[in-house]
N, C-alpha and C positions, 0 to 999 in steps of 0.2 A: 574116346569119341564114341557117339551113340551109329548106329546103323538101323535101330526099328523105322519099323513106319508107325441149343444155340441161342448163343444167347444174346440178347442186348442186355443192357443196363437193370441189374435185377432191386427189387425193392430189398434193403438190406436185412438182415436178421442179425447180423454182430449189434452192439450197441453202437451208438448214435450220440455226437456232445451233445450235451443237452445247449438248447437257446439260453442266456443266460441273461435272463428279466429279473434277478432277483430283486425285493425291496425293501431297504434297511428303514429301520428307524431312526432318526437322528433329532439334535437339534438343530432348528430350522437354519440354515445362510444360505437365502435365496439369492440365485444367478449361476455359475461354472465356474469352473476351477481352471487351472492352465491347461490342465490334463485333457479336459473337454468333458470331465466328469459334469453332468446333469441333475441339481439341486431343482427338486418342484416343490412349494408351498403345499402343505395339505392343510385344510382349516379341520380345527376342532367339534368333535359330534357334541351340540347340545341336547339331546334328548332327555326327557324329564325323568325316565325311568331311573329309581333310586338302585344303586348298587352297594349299598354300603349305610348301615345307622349313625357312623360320624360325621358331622358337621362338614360339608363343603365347603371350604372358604372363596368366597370372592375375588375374583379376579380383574383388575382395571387395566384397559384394553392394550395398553402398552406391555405385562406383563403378560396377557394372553398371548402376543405377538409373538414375544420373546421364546415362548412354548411351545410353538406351532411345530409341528411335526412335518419332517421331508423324506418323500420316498426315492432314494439314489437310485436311477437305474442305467444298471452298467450296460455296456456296450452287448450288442450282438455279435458270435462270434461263429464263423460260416468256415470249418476247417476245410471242404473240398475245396472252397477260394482257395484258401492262406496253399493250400498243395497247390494250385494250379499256379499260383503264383509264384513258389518254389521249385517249380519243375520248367518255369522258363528260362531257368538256368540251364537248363539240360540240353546239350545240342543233338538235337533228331535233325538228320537229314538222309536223302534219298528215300528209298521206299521204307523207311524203318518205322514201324506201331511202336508203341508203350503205354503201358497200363499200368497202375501201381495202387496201391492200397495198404493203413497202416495203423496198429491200433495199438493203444498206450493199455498193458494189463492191466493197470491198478486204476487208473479212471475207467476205461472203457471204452475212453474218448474214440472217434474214428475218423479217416478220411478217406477218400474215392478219387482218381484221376482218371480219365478215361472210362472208355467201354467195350462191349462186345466180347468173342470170343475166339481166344488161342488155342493155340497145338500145346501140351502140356510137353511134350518130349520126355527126359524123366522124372519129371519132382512130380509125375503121375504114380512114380515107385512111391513115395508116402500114403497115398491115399489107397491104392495096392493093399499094402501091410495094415494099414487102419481096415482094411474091411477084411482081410484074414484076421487080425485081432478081434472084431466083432462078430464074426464068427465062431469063431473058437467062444468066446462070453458067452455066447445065447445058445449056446450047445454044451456048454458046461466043462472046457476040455483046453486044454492045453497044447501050443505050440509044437509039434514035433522036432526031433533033433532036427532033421533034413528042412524042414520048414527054417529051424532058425540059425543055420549055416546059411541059408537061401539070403533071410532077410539082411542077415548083418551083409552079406558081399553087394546084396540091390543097391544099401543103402551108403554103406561104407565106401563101398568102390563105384557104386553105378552099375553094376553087371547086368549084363542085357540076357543073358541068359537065365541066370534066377530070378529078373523079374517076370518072364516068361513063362518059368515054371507056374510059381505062385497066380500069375495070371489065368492058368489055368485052373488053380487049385480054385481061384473064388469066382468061377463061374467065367469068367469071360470078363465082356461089358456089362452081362447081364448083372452078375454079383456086384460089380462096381456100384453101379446105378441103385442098384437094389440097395448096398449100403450108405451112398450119398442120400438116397430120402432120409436114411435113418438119421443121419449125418446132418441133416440139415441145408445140402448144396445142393441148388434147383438150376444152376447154369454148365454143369456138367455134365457130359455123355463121351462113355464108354466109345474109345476107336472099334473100328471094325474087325472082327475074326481077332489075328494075332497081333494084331495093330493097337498094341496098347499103348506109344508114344504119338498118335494121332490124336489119343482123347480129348477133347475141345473142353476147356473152361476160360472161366473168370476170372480177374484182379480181387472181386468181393468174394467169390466160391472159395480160392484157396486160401484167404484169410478166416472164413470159417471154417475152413479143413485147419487152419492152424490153431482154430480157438479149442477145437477139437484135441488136440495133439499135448497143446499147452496152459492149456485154460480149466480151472475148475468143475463148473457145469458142462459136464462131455457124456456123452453116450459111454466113450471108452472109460473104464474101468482106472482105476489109481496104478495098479501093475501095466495095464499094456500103455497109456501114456507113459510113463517113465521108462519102459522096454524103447519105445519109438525114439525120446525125446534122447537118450543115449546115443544109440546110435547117430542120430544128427547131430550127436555133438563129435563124434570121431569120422569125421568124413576126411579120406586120403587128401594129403598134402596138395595134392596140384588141382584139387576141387574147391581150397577155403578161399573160393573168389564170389561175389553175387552180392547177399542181402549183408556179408559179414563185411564190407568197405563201411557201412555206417554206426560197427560197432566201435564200441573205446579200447577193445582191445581183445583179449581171449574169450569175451562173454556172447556165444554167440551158437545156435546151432542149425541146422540148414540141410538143405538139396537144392543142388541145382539142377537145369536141363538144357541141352543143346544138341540140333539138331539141323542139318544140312536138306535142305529138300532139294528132291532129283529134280521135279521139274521148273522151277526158278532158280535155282543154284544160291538160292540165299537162306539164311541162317534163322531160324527157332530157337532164343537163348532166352530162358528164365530161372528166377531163384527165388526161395520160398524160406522163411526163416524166423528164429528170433533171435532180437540182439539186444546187448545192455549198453545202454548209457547213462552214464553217472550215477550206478544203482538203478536205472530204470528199465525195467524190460517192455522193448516193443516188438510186434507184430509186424512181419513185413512181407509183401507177395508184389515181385513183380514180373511182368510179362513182355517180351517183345518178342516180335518177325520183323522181315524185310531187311535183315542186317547182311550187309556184304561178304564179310568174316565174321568170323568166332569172335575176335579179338573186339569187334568192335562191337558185337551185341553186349561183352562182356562189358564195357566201357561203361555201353548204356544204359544196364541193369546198376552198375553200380553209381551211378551218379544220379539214378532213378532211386536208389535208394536212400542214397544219403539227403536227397530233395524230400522225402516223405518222411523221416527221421524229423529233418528238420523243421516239422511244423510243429513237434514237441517240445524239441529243445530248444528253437530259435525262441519259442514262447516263455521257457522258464527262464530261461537268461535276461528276458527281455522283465518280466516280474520281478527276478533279482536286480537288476538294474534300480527300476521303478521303486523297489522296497528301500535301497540303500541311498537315491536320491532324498527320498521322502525322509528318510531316518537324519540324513544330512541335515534338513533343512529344519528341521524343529530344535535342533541343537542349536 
């Protein structure tokens, strides 16, 4: 158990699904498909400009028809919907927030639920060691032994005392903040004095603290992500709870945080992580307060995650389906 002690809705910097207007060429069979797929007629450019010294041949209006070109365009597709509509599975009650955010590495794809800004508790120890590790880069210098006895027990066991330390090591708030610009997280700010489990972020912040951590284009270095990305993958047994409920099995690595506040007597539980499924590694940040017990923010985070999972996967199933329908039916 932890003992330590703004934002609204920021414009994102992770990537973004794209809208998806693409438009095929085809031949023409105007009207819709059962699917609701959208066939439009396009007429043929006559223009006189010669393209070509060979012979154009003539065409009689019936086979011009037959030619006419259609541009398919598929559906729009709005992933912070398909989340928010995945996350009305999730039972919040009483005073309990949630916030969640979730990004597919190999598209890039994203989604956002909720807003505003939490108490990070400790999955603030990752971004900690992300900005001792870029320190250490821009100074040319390497982790000290004590430094990295520090790190592995912050992140492996949660120790409130090593993150302490290192809290000091990189300035305070000041160091934190100063590294999040570098960082690219604009919804974050450093707790007060020694009040590093106070520090306030976002659902979109620590998903780019995680793109950071796990993701190719990173500030950190190819050594200090893979240093970080270790250790969250050994975090002590009775921690592998949060964003790893929506993995498929051991592929998964993480910090979690919780946190008891004196003055409402209700719980700060969040988990920051990534996880595989089916071969597929995603991005996962979620945040809650207002939870009665541990056990139950615990609940929330994980049924918060597996709701954010599910806008990827509930989709690629839903494509396999689609694909093996269609394969059915031309048979």
């Amino acid at each position: 158990m932890e003992s330590s002690r703004a934002a609204s809705r920021r414009a994102r910097r992770f990537p973004r699904r794209p809208l998806m207007y693409t438009a095929l060429a085809c031949v023409a069979v105007v009207g819709a498909t059962a699917g609701g797929t959208v066939y439009v007629k396009a007429q043929a450019h006559s223009g006189s400009g010669a393209v070509s010294s060979a012979t154009t041949p003539s065409l009689s209006p019936s086979t011009a028809t037959t030619t006419e070109e259609a541009a398919v365009a598929e559906p729009v597709v709005d992933l912070d919907e398909r989340l928010a509509a995945a996350m009305t599975s999730v039972d919040v009650t009483g005073e309990q927030k949630v916030s969640a955010a979730v990004l597919d590495l190999e598209s890039g794809d994203s989604a956002l639920y909720g807003d505003g800004a939490f108490d990070t508790a400790s999955i603030v120890k990752v971004d900690i060691l992300a900005a001792l590790l870029l320190r250490h880069q821009e100074a040319g210098t390497r982790l000290s032994a004590r430094e990295k006895a520090y790190a592995t027990t912050m992140i492996e066991n949660s120790d409130n005392a090593s993150a302490s330390a290192l809290w000091d090591a990189i300035g305070e708030a000041a160091g934190l903040d100063a590294a999040n610009e570098a960082l690219g997280l604009t919804g974050t700010a450093g707790g007060e004095g020694a009040l590093w489990g106070l520090t306030r972020t976002t659902a979109a912040d620590q998903l780019t603290l995680l793109q950071q951590v796990f993701g190719d284009d990173s500030k950190l270095s190819e050594a200090s992500r893979s240093y970080l990305q270790g250790l969250m993958g050994r975090i002590e047994a009775d921690q592998r709870w949060g964003v790893s409920a929506a993995a498929d099995g051991s592929g998964w690595a993480l910090k979690n945080g919780w946190l008891p506040r004196s003055t409402t007597g209700l719980w700060d539980v969040n988990s920051i992580g990534r996880v595989s499924v089916d071969g597929h590694a995603y991005l996962v940040a979620v945040l809650s307060n207002g939870n009665s017990t541990q056990a139950k923010g615990i609940s929330l985070v994980e049924a918060a995650a597996k709701a954010a999972v599910s806008v990827f996967t509930a989709e690629e199933a839903s494509a396999s389906a689609s694909a093996n329908a269609m394969s059915a039916a031309a048979r």
